[in-house]
C-alpha positions as CSV (number, residue, x, y, z in Angstrom):
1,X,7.4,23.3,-10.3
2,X,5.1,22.0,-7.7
3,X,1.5,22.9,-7.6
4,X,-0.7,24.5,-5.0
5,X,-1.4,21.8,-2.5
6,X,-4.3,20.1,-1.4
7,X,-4.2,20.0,2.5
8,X,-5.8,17.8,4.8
9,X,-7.8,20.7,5.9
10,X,-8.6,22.0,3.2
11,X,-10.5,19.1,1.9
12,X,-13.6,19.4,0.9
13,X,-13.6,16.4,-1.9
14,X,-12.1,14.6,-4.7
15,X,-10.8,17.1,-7.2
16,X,-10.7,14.4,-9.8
17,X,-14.3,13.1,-8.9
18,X,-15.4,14.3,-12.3
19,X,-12.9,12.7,-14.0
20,X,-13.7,10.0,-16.5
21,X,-10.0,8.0,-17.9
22,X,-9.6,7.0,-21.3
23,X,-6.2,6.0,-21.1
24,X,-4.9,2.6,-21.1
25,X,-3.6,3.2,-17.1
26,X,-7.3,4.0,-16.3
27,X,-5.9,7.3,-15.2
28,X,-3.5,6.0,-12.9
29,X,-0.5,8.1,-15.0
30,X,-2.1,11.4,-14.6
31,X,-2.8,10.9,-11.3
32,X,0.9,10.1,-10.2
33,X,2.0,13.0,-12.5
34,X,-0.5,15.3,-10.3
35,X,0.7,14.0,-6.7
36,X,4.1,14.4,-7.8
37,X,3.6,18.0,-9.9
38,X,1.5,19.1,-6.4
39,X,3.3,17.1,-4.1
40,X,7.1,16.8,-5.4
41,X,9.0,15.1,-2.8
42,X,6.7,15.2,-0.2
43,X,4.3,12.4,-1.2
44,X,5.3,9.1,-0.1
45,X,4.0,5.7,-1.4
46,X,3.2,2.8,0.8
47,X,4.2,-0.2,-0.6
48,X,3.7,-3.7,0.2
49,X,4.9,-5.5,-2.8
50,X,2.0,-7.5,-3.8
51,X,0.8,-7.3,-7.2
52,X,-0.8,-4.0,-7.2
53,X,2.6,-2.5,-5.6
54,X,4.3,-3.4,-8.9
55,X,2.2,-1.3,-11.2
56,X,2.3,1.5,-9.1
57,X,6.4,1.2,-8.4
58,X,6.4,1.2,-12.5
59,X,4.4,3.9,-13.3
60,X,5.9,5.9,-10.7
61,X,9.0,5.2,-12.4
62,X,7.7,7.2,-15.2
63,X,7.0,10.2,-13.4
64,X,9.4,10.6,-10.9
65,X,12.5,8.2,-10.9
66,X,14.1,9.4,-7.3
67,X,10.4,8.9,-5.1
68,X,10.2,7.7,-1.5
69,X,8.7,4.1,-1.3
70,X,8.1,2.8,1.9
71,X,7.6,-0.7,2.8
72,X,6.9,-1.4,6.4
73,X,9.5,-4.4,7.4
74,X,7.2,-5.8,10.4
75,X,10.3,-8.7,10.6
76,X,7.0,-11.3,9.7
77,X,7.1,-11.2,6.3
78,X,7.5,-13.8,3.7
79,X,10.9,-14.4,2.7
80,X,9.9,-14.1,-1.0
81,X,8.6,-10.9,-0.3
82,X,12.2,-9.9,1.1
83,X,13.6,-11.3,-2.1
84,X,11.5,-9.5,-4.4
85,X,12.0,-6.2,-2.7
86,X,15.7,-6.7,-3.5
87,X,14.8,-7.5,-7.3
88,X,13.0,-4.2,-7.1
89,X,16.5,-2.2,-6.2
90,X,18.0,-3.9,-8.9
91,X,16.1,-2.7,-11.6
92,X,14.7,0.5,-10.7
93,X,18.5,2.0,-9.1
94,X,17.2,5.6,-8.3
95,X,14.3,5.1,-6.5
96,X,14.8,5.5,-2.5
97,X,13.2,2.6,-1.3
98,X,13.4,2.6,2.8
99,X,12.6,-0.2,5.2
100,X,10.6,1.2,8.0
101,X,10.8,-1.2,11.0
102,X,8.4,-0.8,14.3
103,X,10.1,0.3,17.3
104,X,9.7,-2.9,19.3
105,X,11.4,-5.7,17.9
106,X,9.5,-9.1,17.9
107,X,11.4,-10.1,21.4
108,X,10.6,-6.9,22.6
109,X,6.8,-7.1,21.8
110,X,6.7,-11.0,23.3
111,X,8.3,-9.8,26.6
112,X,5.5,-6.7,26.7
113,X,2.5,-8.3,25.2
114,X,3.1,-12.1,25.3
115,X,4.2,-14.6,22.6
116,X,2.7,-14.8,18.6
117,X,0.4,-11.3,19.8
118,X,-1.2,-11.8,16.4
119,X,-2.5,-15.0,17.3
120,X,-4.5,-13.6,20.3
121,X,-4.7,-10.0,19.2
122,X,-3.9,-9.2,15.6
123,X,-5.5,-5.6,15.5
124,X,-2.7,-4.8,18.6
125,X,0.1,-6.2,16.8
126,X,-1.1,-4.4,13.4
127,X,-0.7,-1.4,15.3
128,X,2.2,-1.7,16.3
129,X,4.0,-3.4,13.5
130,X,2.5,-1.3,10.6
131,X,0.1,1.5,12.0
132,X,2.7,3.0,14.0
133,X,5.4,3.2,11.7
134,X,3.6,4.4,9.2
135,X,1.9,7.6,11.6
136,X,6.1,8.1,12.3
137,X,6.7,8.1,8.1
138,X,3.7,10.4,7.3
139,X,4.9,12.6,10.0
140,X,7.0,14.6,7.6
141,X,4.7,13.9,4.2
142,X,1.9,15.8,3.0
143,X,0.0,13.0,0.8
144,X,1.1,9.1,0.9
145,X,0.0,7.1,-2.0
146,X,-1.7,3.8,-2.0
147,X,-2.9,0.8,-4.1
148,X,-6.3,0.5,-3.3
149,X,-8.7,-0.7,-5.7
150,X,-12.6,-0.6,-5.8
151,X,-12.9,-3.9,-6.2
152,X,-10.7,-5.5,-3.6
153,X,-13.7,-5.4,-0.9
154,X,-16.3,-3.6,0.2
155,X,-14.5,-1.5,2.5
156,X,-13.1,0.2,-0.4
157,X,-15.6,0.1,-2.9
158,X,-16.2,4.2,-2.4
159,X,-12.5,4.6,-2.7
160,X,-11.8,8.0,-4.7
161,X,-8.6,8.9,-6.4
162,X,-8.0,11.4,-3.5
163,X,-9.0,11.3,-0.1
164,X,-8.9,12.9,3.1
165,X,-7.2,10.3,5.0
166,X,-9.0,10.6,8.7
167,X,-6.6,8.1,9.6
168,X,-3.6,9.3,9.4
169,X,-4.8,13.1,9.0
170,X,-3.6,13.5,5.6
171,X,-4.3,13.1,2.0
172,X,-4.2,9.6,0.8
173,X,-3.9,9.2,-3.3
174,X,-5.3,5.7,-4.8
175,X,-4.2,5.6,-8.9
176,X,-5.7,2.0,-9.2
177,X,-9.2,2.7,-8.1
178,X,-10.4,1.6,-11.4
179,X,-8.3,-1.2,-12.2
180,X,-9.5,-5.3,-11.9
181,X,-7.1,-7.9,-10.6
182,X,-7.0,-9.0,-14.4
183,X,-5.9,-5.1,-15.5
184,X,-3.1,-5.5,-13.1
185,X,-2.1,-8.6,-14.0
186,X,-2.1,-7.8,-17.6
187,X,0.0,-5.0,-16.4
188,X,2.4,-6.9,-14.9
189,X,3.0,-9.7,-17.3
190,X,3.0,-7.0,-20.4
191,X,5.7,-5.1,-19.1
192,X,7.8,-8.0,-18.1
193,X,7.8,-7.1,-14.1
194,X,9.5,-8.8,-11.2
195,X,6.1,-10.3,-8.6
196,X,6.2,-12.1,-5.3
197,X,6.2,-16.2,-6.2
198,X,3.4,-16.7,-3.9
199,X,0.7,-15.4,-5.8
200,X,1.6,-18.5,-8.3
201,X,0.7,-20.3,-5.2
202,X,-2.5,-19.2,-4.7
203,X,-1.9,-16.2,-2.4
204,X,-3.8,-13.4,-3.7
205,X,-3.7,-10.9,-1.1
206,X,0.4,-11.0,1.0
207,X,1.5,-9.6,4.4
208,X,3.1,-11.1,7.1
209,X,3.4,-15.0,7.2
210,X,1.6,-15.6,10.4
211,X,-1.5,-13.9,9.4
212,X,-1.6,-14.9,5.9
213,X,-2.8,-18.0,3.8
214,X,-3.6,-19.4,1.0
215,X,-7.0,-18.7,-1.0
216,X,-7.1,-19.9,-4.6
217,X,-9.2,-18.0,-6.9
218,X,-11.0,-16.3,-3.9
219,X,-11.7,-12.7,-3.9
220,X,-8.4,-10.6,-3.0
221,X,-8.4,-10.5,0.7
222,X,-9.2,-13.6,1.2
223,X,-6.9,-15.6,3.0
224,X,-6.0,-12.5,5.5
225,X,-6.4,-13.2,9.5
226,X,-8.1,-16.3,8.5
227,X,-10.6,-17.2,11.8
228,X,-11.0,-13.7,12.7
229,X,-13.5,-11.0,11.7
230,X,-11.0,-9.0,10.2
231,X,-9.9,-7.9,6.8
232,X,-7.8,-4.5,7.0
233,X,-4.8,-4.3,9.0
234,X,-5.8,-0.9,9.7
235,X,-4.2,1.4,7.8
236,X,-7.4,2.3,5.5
237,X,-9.7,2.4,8.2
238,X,-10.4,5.0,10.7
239,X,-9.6,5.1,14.2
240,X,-11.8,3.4,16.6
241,X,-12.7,5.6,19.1
């Protein structure tokens, strides 16, 4: 039985801003069982498939085995990344995992906006290869769930376990906010879970091949749109006017 909802605009703050965890999932579990309980099968979660994206897919598991996961397929990713989303339908079967593709296919974007956009203009191609779709998936969600952490970067330092999303005008829900890279990695390796090859290769933070490098032991968006000022493909940040 679903819960009353919290609405977009009826925000007013993080219900769970008082909330202190004690549980080993840093109160990632109760969250989920919340969004689900209040949500049911209209929250969605975001997935990208980097490390973070394998907790989450797990615990969600847990709590609701037939949940919506979306990854957006901007046709520019990694093929490891392909390969390990098809690990992921192996061994989680009743999960409905969909591949949301942008509207314009990469010819179609080179014969509007020019060859390689993201070379020249990677916040235009973001939007269109990953804002886009995901403003089309939310369309028919209430909440959408994602795998921000407080310590990936400033940007998302103040991240709460729920937030009014002024991006997409909806309510964003972020388990991980009080995990470290090492929590999630302890996760990961713990419980035996499938991870994308590249982060053994000193890719911390993945997206799409062009935009991405490697980074070592830096901080966990390092090595995104290396040579511009830019760390957020857009989807956690709000619209510029």
């Amino acid at each position: 039985m679903e819960q009353t909802r919290l609405t977009y605009e009826q925000f007013t703050s993080d219900p769970f801003a008082a909330f202190v965890p004690e549980d080993k999932t840093k109160g990632a579990l109760e969250i989920l069982q919340w969004a689900y309980g209040t949500y049911g099968k209209s929250v969605v979660y975001a997935c990208s498939f980097g490390a973070e994206g394998m907790v989450l897919i797990d615990l969600i598991s847990k709590v609701r085995e037939d949940a919506d996961i979306v990854f957006l397929d901007t046709d520019l990713h990694f093929p490891q990344t392909y390969e390990l989303i098809e690990k992921v339908k192996k061994k989680y079967p009743t999960l409905n995992i969909q591949m949301k593709k942008p509207s314009l296919t990469l010819d179609e974007q080179a014969a509007q906006y020019g060859s390689a956009l993201w070379k020249r203009d990677p916040d235009q191609c973001c939007y269109i290869r990953k804002i886009k779709p995901l403003e089309e998936t939310l369309q028919g969600a209430a909440a959408w769930i994602s795998g921000l952490r407080r310590e990936q970067s400033p940007t998302r330092a103040k991240t709460n376990f729920v937030n009014k999303d002024e991006r997409f005008h909806s309510i964003k829900i972020c388990p991980l906010i009080h995990w470290t890279w090492d929590d999630v990695w302890n996760y990961i390796k713990s419980h035996h879970l499938p991870y994308n090859e590249l982060h053994d290769q000193g890719y911390p933070s993945i997206g799409c091949f062009p935009c991405t490098r490697a980074a070592g032991n830096s901080d966990s968006r390092a090595g995104r749109w290396a040579g511009f000022h830019k760390t957020e493909c857009g989807l956690h940040t709000v619209q510029k006017k």
